[in-house]
C-alpha positions as CSV (number, residue, x, y, z in Angstrom):
1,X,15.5,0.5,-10.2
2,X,16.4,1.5,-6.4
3,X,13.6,1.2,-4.2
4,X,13.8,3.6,-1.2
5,X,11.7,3.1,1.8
6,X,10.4,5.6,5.1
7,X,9.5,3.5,8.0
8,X,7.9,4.1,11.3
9,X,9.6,1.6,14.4
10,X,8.2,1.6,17.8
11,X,9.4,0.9,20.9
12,X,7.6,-2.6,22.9
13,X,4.5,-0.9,24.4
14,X,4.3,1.7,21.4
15,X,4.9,4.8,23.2
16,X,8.2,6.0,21.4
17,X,8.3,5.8,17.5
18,X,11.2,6.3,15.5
19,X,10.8,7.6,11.8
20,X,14.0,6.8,9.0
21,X,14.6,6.0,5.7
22,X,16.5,3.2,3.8
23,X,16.9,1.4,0.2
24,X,17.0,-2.1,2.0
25,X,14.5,-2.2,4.7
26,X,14.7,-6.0,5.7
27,X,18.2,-5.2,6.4
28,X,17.6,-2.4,8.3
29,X,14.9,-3.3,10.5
30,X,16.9,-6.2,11.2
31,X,20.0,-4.0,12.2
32,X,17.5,-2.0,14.3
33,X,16.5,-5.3,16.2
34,X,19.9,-6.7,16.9
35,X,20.6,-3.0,17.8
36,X,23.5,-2.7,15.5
37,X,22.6,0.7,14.9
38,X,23.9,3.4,17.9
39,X,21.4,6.2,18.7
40,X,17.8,6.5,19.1
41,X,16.4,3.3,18.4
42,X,18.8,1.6,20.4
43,X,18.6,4.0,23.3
44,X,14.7,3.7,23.3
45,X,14.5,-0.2,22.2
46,X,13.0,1.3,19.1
47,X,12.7,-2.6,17.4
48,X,9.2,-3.0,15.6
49,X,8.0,-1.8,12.3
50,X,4.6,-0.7,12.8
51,X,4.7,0.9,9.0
52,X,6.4,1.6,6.3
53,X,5.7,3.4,2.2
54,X,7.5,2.5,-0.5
55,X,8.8,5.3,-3.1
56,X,10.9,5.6,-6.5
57,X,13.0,8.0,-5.7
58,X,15.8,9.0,-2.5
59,X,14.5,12.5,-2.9
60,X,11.5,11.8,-2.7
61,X,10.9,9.7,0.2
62,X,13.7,12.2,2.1
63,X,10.7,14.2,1.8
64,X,8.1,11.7,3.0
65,X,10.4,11.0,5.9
66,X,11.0,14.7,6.9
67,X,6.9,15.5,6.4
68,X,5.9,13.0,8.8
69,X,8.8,13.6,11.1
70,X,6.9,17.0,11.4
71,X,3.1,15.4,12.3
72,X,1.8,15.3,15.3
73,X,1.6,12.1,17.2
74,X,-2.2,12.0,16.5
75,X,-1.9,12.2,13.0
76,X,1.0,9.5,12.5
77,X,-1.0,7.2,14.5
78,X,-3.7,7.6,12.3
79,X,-1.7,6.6,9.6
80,X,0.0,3.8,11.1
81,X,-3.3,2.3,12.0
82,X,-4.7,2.3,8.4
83,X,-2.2,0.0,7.4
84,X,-1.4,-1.4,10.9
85,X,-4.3,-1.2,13.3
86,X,-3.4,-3.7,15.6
87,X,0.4,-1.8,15.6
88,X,1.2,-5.1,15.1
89,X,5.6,-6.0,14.1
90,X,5.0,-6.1,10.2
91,X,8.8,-7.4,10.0
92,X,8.1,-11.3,9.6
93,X,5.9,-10.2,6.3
94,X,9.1,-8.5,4.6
């Protein structure tokens, strides 16, 4: 089974976060830090994964993605720091 994946990436001195989704998130993150990927995170230097949720389905985690894309900043750094609270780049424990 496809696992599908919504990730939160911030920028060096966390004051810009970036939220996507992916089914392979070691090889996205990695395209995010070579800055392979055009747009926002490369625009911003959008490079470290400060979070990330794991989910069975695309639908589902579409979902995830678009609830927390709707948060405040507040309450997504609340979340981040429950499972990151140094905001720490969680991308060498892929």
């Amino acid at each position: 089974m496809t696992q599908h994946y919504v990730y939160i990436l911030a920028n060096f001195t966390n004051s810009v976060l970036y939220i996507g989704f992916t089914n392979d998130l070691e090889h996205r993150i990695y395209a995010h830090k070579e800055k392979l990927v055009d747009g926002f995170t490369k625009k911003y230097n959008c490079t470290k994964l400060i979070y990330f949720e794991k989910g069975e389905s695309y639908e589902g985690v579409l979902g995830r993605e678009k609830q927390l894309k709707g948060w405040t900043r507040n309450k997504k750094e609340r979340l981040i720091k429950e499972m990151n609270p140094e905001m720490r780049d969680l991308y060498g424990s892929l």
